[in-house]
C-alpha positions in Angstrom: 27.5 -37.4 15.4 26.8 -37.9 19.3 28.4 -34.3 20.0 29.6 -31.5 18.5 33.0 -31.4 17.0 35.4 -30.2 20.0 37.9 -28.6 17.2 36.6 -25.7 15.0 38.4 -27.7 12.2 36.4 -31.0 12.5 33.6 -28.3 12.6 34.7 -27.1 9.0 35.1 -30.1 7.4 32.1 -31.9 9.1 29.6 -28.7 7.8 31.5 -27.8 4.5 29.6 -29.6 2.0 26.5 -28.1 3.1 27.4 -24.5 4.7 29.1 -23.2 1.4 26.2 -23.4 -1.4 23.4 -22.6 1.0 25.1 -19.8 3.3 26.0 -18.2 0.2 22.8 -18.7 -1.3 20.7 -17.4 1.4 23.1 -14.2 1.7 23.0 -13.1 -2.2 19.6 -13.3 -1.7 19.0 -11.4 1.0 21.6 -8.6 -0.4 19.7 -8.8 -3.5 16.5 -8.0 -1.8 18.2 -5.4 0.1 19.5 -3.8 -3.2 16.1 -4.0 -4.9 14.3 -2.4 -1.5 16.6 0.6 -1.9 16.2 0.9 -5.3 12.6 0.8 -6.1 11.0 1.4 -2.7 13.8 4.0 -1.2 13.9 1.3 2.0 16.6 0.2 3.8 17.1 -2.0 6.5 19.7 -1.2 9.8 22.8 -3.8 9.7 21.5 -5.9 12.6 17.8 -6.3 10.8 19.6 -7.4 7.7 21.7 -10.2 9.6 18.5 -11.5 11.6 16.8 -11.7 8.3 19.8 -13.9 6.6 20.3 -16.3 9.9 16.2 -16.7 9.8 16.5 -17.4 5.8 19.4 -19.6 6.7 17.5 -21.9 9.6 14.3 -22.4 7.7 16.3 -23.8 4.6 17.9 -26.3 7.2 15.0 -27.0 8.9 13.4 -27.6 4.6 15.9 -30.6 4.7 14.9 -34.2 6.1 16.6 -35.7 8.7 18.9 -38.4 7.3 18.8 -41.8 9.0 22.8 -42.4 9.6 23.3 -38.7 11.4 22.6 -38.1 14.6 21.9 -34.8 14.6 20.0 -32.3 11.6 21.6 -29.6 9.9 20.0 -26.9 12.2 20.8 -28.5 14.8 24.6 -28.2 14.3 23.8 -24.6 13.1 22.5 -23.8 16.6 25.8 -25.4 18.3 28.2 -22.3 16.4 25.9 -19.7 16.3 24.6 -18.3 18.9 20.3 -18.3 18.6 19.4 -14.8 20.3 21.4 -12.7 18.7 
C-alpha cells in the first residue's frame, strides 16, 4: 500500500483481518480492568481516560508486530491514517 485506501470500504476490508481480534481484545481488557478497579479498589476512571487507555493498549500491540516485507506501510501506521492521534 503506497496510500491510504480513498473509500472507507477498501479501509474495511484492507484492516479487517487484523482490527477485529485485536481491537476486541484490547477493549475486553481494558473493561475488565475497569470492572476489577471498581470492584476491589472503589476506582473508577472518567469516559475519556478509559478511551486513551484502550487507543494506547491498541497502538503498542501494533507497534509489537514486525513490519512485513510485501506492505508498505505497518499496522500502526494505517491505525494513525483513521484515527485521529491527539484525541
Amino acid at each position: 500500500i503506497s496510500s491510504p485506501p480513498a473509500h472507507l470500504q477498501a479501509a474495511v476490508l484492507m484492516s479487517s483481518q487484523f482490527q477485529d481480534p485485536y481491537s476486541s481484545q484490547v477493549i475486553i481488557y481494558g473493561l475488565w480492568r475497569e470492572r476489577n478497579a471498581r470492584i476491589f479498589r472503589n476506582v473508577s476512571l472518567p469516559p475519556p481516560a478509559f478511551f486513551k487507555l484502550v487507543d494506547r493498549s491498541l497502538r503498542d500491540r501494533l507497534l509489537s508486530f514486525p513490519r512485513d516485507s510485501s506492505q508498505a506501510h505497518s499496522l500502526l501506521e494505517l491505525y494513525f491514517w483513521f484515527v485521529d492521534p491527539f484525541s
